[in-house]
BANU-218293 format. One record per residue (C-alpha): residue number from 1; chain; x, y, z; residue in one letter. Coordinates in steps of 0.2 Angstrom, whole numbers, plus 5000, padded with zeros to 4 digits. Each point is the difference from the previous one (the first is absolute). Last residue first. Layout:
residues N
rec k: NUM&c: A&X: X&Y: Y&Z: Z&r: a
...
END
This chain:
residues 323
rec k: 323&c: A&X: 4522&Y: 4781&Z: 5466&r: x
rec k: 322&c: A&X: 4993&Y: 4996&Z: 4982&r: x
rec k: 321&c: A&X: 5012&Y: 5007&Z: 4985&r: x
rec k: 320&c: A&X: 4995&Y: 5013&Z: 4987&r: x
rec k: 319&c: A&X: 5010&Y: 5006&Z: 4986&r: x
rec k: 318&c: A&X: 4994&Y: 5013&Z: 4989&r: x
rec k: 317&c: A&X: 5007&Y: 5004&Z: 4982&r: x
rec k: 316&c: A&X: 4993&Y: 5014&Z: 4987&r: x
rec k: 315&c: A&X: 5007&Y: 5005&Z: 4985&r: x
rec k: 314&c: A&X: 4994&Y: 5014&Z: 4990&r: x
rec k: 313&c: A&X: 5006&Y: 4997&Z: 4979&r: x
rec k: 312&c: A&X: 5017&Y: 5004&Z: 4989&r: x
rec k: 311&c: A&X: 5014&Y: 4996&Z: 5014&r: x
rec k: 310&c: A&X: 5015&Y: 5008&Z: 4995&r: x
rec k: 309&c: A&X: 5016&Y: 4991&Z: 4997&r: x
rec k: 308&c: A&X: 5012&Y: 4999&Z: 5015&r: x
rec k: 307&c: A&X: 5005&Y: 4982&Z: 4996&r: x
rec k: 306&c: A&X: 4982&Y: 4992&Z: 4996&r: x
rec k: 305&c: A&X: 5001&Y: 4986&Z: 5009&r: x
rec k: 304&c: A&X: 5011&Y: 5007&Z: 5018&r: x
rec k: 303&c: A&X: 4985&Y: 5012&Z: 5000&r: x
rec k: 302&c: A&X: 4990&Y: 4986&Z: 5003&r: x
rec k: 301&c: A&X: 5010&Y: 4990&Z: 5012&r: x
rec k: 300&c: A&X: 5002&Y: 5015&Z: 5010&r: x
rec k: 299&c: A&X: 4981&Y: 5003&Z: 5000&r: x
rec k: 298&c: A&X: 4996&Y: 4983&Z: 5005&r: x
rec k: 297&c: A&X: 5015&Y: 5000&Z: 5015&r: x
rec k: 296&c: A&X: 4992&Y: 5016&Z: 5005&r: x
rec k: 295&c: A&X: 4980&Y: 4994&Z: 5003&r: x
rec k: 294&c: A&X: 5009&Y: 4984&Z: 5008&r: x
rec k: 293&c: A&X: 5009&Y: 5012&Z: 5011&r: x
rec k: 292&c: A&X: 4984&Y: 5010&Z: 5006&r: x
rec k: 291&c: A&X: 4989&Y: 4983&Z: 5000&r: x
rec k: 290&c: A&X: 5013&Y: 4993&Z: 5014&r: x
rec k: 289&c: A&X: 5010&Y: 4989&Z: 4992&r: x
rec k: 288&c: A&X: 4997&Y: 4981&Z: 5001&r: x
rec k: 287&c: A&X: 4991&Y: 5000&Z: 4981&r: x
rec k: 286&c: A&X: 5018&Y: 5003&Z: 4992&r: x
rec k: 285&c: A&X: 5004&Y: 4985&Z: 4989&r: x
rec k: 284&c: A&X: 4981&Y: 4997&Z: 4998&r: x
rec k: 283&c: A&X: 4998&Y: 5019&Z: 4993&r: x
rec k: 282&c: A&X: 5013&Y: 5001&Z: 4989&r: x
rec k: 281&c: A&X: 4994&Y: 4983&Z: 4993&r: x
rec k: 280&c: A&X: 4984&Y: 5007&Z: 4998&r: x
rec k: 279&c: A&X: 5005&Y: 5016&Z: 4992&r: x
rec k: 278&c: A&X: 5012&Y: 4989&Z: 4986&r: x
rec k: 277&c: A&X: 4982&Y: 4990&Z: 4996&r: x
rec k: 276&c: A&X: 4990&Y: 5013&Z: 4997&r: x
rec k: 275&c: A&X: 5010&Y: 5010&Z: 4987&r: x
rec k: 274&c: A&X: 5016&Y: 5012&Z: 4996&r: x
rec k: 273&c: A&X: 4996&Y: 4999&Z: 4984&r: x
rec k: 272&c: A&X: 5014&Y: 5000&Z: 4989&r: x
rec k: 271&c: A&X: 4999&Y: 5011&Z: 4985&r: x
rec k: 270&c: A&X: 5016&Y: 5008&Z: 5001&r: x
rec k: 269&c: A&X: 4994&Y: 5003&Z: 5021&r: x
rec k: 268&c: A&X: 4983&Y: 5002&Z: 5000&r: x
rec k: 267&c: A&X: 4989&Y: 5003&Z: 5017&r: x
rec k: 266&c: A&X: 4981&Y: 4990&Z: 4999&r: x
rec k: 265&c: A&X: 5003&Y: 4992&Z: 5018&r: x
rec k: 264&c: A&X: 5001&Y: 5016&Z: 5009&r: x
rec k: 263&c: A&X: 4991&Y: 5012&Z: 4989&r: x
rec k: 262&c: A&X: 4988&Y: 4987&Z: 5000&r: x
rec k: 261&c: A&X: 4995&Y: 5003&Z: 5018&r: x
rec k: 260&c: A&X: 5003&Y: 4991&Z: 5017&r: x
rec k: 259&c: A&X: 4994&Y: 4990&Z: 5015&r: x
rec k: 258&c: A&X: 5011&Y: 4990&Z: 5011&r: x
rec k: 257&c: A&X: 4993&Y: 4992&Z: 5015&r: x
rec k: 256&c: A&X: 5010&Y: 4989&Z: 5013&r: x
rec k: 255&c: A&X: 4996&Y: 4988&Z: 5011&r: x
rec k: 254&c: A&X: 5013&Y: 5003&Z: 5017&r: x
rec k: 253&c: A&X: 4984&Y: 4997&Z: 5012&r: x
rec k: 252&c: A&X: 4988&Y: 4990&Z: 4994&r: x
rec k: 251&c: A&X: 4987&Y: 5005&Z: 4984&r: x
rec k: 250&c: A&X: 4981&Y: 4990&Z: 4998&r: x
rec k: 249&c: A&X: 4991&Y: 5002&Z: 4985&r: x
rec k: 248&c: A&X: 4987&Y: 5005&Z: 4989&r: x
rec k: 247&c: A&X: 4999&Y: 5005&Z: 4981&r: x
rec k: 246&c: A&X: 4986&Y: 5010&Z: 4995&r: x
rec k: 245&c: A&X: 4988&Y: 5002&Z: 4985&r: x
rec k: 244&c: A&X: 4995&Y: 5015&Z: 4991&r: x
rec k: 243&c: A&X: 4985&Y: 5004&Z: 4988&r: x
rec k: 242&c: A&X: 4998&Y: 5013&Z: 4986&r: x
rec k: 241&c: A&X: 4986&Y: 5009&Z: 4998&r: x
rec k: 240&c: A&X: 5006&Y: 5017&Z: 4996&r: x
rec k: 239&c: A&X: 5011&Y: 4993&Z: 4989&r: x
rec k: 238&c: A&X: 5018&Y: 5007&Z: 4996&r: x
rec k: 237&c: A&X: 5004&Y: 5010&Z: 5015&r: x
rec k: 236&c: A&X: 5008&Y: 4990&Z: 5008&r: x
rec k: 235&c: A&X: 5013&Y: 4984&Z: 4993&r: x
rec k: 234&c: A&X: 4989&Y: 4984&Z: 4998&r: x
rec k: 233&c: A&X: 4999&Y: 4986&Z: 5015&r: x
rec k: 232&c: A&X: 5010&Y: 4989&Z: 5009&r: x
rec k: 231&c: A&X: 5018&Y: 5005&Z: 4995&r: x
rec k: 230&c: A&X: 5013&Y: 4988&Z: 5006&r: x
rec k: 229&c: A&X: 5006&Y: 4996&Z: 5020&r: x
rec k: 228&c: A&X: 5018&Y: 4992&Z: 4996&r: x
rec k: 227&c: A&X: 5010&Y: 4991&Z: 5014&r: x
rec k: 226&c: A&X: 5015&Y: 4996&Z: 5004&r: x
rec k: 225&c: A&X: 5004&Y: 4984&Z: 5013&r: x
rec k: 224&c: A&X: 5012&Y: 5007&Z: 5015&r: x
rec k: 223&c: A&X: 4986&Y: 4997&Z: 5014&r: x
rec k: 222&c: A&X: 4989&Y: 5013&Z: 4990&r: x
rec k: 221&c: A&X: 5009&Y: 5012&Z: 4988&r: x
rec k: 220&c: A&X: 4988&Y: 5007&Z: 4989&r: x
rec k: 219&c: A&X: 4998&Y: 5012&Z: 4982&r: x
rec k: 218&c: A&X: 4989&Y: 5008&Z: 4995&r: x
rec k: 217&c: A&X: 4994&Y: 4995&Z: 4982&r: x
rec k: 216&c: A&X: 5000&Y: 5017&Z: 4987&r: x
rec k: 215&c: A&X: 4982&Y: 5009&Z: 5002&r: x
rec k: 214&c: A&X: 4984&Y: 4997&Z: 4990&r: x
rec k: 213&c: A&X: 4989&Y: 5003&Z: 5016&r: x
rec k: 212&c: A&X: 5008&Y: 4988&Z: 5013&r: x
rec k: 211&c: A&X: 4990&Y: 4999&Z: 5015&r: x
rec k: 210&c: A&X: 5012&Y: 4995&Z: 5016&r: x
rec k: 209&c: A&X: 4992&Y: 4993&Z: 5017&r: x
rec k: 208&c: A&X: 5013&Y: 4998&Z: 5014&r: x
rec k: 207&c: A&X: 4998&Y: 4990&Z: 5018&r: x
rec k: 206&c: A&X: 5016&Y: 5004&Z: 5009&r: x
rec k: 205&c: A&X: 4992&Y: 5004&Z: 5017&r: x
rec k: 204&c: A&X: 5003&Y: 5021&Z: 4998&r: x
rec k: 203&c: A&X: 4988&Y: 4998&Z: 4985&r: x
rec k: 202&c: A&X: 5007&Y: 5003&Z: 4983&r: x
rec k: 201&c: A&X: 4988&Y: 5008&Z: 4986&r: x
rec k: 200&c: A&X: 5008&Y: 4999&Z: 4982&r: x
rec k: 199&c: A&X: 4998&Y: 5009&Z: 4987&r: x
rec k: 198&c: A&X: 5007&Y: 4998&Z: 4982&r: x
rec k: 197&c: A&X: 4996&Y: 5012&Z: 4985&r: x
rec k: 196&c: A&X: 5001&Y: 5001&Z: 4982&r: x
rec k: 195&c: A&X: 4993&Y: 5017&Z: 4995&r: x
rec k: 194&c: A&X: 4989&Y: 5007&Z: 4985&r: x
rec k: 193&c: A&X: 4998&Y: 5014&Z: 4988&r: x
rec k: 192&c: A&X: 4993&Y: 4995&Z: 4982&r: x
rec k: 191&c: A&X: 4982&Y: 5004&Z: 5009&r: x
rec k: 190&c: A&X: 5001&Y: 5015&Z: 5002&r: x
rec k: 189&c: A&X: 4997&Y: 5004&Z: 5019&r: x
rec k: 188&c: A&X: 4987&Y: 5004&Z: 5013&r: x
rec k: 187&c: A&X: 4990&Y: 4985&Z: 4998&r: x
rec k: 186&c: A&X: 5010&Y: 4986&Z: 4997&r: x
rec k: 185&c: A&X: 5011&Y: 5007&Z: 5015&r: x
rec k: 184&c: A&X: 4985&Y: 5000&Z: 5014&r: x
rec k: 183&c: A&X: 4998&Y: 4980&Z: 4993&r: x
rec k: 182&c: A&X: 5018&Y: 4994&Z: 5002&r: x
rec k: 181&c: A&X: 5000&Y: 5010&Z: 5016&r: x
rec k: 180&c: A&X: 4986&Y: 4991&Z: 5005&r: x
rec k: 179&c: A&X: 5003&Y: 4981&Z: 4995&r: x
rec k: 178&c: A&X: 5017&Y: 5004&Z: 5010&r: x
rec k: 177&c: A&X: 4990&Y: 5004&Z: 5016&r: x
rec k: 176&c: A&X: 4987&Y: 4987&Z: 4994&r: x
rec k: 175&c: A&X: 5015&Y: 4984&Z: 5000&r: x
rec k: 174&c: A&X: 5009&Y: 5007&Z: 5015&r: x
rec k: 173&c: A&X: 4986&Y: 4999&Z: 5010&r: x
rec k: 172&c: A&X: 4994&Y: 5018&Z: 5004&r: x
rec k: 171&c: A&X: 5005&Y: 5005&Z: 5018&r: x
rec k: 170&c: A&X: 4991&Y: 5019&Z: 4996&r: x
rec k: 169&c: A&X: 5016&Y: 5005&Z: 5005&r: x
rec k: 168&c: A&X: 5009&Y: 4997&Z: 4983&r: x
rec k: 167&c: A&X: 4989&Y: 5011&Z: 4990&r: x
rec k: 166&c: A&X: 5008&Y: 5017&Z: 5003&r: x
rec k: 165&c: A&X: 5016&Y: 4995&Z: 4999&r: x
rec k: 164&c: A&X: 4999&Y: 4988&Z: 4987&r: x
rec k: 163&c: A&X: 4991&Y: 5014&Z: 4988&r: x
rec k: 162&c: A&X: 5011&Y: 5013&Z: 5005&r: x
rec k: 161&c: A&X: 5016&Y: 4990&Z: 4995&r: x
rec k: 160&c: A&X: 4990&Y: 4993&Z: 4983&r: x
rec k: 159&c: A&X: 4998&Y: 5018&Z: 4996&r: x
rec k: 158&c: A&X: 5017&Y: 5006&Z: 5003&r: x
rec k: 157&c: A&X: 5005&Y: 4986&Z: 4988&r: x
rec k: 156&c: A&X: 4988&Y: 5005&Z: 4987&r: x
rec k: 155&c: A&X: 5009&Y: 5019&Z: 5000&r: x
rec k: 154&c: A&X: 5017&Y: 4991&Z: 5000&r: x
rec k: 153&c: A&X: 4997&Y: 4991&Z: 4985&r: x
rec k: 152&c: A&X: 4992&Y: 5014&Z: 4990&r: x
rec k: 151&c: A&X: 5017&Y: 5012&Z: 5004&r: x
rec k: 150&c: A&X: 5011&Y: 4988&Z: 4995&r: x
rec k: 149&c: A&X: 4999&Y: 4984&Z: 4994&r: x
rec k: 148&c: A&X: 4988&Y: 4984&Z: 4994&r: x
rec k: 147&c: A&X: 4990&Y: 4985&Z: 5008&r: x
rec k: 146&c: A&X: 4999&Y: 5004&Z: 5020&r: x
rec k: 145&c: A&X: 5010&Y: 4987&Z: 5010&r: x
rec k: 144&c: A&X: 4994&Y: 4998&Z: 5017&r: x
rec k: 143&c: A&X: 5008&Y: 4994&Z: 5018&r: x
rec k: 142&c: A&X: 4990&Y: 4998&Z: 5013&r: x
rec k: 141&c: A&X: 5005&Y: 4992&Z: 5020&r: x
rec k: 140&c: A&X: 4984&Y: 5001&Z: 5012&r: x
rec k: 139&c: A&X: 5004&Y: 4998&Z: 5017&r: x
rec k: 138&c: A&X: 4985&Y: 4992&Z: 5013&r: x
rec k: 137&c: A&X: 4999&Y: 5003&Z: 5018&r: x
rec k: 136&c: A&X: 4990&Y: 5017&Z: 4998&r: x
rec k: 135&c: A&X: 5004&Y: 5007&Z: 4985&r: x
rec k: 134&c: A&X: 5018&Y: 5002&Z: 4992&r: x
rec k: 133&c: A&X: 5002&Y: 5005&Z: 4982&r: x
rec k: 132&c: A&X: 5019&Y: 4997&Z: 4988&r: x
rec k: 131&c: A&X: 5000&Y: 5006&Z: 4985&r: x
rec k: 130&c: A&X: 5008&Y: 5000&Z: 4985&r: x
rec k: 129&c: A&X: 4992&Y: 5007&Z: 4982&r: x
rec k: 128&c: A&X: 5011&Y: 5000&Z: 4985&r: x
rec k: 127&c: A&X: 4995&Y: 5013&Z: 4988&r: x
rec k: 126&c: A&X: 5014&Y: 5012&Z: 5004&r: x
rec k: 125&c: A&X: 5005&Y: 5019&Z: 4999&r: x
rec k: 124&c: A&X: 5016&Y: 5007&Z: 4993&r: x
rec k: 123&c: A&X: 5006&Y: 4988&Z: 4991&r: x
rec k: 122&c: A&X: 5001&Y: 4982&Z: 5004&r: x
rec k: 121&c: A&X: 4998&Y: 5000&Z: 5014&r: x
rec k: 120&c: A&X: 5007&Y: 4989&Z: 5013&r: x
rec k: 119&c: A&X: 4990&Y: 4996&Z: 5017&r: x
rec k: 118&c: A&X: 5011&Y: 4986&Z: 5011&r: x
rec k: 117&c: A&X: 4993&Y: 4990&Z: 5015&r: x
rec k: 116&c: A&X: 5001&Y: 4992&Z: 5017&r: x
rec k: 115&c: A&X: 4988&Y: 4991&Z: 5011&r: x
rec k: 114&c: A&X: 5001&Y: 4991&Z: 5017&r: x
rec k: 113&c: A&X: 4983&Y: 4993&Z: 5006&r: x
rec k: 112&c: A&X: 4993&Y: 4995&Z: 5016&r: x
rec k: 111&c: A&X: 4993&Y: 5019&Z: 5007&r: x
rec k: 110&c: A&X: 5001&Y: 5014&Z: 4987&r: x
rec k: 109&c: A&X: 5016&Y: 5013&Z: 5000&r: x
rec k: 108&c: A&X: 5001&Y: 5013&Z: 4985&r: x
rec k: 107&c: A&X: 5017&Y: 5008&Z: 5003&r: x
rec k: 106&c: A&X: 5002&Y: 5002&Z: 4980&r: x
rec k: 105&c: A&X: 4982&Y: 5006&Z: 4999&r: x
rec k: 104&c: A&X: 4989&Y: 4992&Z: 4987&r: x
rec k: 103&c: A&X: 5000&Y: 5008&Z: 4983&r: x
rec k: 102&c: A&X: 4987&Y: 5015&Z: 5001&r: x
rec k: 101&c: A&X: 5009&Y: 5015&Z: 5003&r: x
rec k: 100&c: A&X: 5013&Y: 4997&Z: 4984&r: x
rec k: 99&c: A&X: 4985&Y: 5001&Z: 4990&r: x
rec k: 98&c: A&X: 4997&Y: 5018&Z: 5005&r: x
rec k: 97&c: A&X: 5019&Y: 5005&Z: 4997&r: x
rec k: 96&c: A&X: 5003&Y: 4992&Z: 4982&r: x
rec k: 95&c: A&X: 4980&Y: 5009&Z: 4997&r: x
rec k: 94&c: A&X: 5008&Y: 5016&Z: 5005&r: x
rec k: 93&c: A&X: 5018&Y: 4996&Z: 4993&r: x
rec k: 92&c: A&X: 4987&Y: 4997&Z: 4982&r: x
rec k: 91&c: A&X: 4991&Y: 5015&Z: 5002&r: x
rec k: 90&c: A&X: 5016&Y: 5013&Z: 5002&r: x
rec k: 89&c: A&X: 5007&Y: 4991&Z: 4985&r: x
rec k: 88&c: A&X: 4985&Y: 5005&Z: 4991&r: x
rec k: 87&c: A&X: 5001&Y: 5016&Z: 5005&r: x
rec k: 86&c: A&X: 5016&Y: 5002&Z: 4996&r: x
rec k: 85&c: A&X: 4997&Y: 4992&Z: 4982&r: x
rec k: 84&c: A&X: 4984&Y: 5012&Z: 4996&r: x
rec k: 83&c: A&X: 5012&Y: 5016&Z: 5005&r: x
rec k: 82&c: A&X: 5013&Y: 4993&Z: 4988&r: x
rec k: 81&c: A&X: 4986&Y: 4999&Z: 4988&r: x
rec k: 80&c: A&X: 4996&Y: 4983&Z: 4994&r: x
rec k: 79&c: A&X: 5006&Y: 4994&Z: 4984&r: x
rec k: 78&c: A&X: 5010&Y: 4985&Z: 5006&r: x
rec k: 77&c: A&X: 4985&Y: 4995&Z: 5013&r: x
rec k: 76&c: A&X: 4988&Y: 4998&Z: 4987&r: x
rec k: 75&c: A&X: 4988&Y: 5013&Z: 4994&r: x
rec k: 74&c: A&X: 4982&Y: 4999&Z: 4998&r: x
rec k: 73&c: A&X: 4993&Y: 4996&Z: 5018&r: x
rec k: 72&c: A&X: 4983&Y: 5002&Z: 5004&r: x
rec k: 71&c: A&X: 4998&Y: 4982&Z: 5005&r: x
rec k: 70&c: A&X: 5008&Y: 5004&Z: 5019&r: x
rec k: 69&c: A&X: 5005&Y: 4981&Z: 5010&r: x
rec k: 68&c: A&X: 4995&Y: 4990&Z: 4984&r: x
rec k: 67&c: A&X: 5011&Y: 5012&Z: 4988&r: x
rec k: 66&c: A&X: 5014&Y: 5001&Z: 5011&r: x
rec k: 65&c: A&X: 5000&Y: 4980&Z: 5001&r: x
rec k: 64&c: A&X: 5000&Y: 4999&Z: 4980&r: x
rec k: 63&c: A&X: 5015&Y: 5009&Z: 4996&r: x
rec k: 62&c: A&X: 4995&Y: 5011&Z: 4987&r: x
rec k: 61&c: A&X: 5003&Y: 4992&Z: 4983&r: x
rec k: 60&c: A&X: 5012&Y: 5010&Z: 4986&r: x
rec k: 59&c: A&X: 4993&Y: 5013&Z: 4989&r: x
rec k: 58&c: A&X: 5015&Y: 5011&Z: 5006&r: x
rec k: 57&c: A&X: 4990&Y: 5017&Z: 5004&r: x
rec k: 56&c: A&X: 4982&Y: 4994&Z: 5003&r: x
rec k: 55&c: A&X: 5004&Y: 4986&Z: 5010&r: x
rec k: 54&c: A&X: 4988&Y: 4987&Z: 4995&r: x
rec k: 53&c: A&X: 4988&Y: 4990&Z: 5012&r: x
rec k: 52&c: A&X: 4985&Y: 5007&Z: 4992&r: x
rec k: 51&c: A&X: 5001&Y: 5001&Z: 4980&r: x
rec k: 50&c: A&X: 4986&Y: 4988&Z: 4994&r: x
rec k: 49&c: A&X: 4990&Y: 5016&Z: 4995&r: x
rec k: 48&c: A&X: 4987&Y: 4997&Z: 5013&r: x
rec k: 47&c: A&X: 5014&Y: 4996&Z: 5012&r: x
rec k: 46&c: A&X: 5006&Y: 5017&Z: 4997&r: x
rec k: 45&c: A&X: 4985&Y: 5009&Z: 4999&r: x
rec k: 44&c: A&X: 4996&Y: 4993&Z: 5018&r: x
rec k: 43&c: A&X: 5017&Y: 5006&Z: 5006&r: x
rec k: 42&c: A&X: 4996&Y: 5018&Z: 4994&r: x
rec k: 41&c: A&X: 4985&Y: 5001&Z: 5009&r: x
rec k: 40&c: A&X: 5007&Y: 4995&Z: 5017&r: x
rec k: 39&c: A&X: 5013&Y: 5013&Z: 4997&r: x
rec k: 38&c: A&X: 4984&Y: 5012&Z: 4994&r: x
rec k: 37&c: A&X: 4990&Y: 4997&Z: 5016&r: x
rec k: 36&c: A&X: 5016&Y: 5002&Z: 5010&r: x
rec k: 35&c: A&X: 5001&Y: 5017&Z: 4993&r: x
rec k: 34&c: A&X: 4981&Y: 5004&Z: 5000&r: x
rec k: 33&c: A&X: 5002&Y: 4995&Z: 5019&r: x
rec k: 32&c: A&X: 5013&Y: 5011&Z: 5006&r: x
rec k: 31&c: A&X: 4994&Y: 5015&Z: 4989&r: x
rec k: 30&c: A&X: 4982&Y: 5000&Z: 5006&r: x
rec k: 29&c: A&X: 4992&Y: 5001&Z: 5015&r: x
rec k: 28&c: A&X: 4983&Y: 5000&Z: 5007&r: x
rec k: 27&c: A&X: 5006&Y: 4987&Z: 5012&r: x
rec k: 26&c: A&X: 4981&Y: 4988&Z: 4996&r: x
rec k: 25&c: A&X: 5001&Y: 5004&Z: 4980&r: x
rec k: 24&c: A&X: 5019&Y: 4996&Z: 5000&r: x
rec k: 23&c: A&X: 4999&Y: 4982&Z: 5011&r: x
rec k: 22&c: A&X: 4986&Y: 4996&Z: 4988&r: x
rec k: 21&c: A&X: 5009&Y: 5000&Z: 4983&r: x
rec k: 20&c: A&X: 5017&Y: 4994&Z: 5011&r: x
rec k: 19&c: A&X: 4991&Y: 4985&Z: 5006&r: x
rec k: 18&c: A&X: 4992&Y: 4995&Z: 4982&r: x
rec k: 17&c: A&X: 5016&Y: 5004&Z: 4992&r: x
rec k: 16&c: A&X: 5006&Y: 4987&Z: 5015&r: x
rec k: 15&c: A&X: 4990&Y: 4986&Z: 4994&r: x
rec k: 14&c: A&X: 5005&Y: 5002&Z: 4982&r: x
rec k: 13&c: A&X: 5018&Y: 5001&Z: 5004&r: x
rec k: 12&c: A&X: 4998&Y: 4982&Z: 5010&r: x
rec k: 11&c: A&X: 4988&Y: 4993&Z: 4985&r: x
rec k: 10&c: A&X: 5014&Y: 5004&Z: 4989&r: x
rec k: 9&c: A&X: 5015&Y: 4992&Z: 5011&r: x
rec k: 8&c: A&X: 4990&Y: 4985&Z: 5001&r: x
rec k: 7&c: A&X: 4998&Y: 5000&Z: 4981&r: x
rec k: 6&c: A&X: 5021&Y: 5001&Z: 4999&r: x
rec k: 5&c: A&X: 5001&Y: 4988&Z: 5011&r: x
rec k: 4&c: A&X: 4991&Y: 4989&Z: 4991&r: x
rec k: 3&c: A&X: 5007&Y: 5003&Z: 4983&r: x
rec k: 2&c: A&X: 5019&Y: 4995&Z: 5007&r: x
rec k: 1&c: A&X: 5013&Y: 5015&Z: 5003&r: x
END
């Protein structure tokens, strides 16, 4: 685990020693609290001692997502307790469940546009973020990659969901409302966590604006000619300041959209990549499907790459096509 997160963590232990000193004075209690004090203690001795982060039976590194999501932790999973492990497990189909709620629903109609798309995991929980906002006569389509795995990935996707949902009404240009989640992310998080991200806000009369932050190209169809829509600014969460620029356009019925993560374009097979330019011929040679057998022509083709090998990040693809 890098220095800096490491001092984040201390200032974050020292904060809640604080919290717990007071919260057991003001309960008049004491067991609970004198034995989370002492957990949280013991964690600050062993970053004092340069030993935090290091399983206490095998010596070997924690996994560095279960430490960020609870920074008491001394034992990696292979030493846990079988108790420990189910509960774990228990967590993780929980979180698996939750983050399942808040992918766009399959039967999802919005006025203009016909879109299609496929969430794949990795593991358990995902760090891609897709979805897919309607408000008023305007549709938003996002997709995000948050940098990293796991538990810690999917936490800061669940953030970024809460945060466009909740900001997205306030009719922000697309520019400030990505400005803002850019921001509100720089400030609640550590600072070597970050996400890609594309958004684009469709009108129902065609007219598109797309803000790239750090994401792969989307690609267009318009009047059989492909298109690529490039990053127009940093990936969020980086700097606090950071400014985005937007790409506008007109769409006509049958243009078609395809957005996707690097776990698509980024999939090995023998050290081949399977690459950019094979997905945008895929997608010419099929852009007159509707977006749900686009979306499964990609998929196919993909999995017909890798003969049956597992995929080894979060892939994400969505296909959108004007009505």
């Amino acid at each position: 685990m890098e220095q800096f997160e490491i001092n984040r963590i201390r200032t974050q232990l020292i904060n809640r020693r604080d919290r717990l000193n007071r919260a057991a004075v003001d309960q008049k209690t004491g067991i609970h609290y004198l034995t989370l004090l002492k957990e949280v203690d013991a964690a600050l001795e062993r970053i004092d001692s340069g030993t935090y982060g290091i399983c206490e039976v095998c010596h070997d590194p924690i996994e560095e997502d279960r430490l960020i999501v609870n920074p008491l932790l001394c034992f990696c999973i292979d030493h846990l307790s079988d108790q420990q492990k189910r509960s774990l497990e228990e967590d993780l189909d929980l979180a698996q469940k939750i983050q399942k709620t808040m992918l766009p629903a399959r039967n999802l109609e919005t006025e203009g546009w016909d879109f299609n798309y496929h969430y794949e995991p990795a593991g358990a929980v995902s760090g891609d973020y897709c979805d897919v906002i309607s408000e008023g006569p305007n549709t938003y389509f996002i997709l995000g990659d948050v940098s990293g795995k796991g538990i810690a990935a999917s936490m800061l996707m669940s953030q970024m969901h809460a945060l466009f949902h909740s900001l997205i009404p306030l009719n922000l240009g697309i520019n400030r409302l990505v400005g803002q989640i850019n921001r509100l992310m720089c400030e609640s998080n550590p600072s070597s966590h970050y996400a890609t991200l594309l958004c684009i806000k469709a009108e129902l009369s065609g007219r598109i604006e797309v803000c790239n932050a750090g994401h792969l190209p989307a690609l267009l169809i318009k009047k059989n000619e492909q298109l690529k829509l490039d990053s127009t600014g940093i990936p969020v969460g980086l700097f606090c300041d950071a400014d985005y620029s937007v790409n506008s356009l007109s769409v006509e019925k049958g243009d078609t959209f395809l957005l996707y993560t690097d776990g698509l374009t980024e999939t090995f097979f023998d050290e081949e990549e399977y690459g950019v330019s094979r997905l945008s011929k895929v997608f010419f040679d099929n852009h007159k499907l509707s977006s749900r057998e686009l979306t499964k022509v990609i998929l196919n083709d993909v999995n017909k790459f890798i003969a049956g090998k597992s995929k080894k990040d979060d892939m994400t693809i969505m296909t959108v096509k004007k009505l």
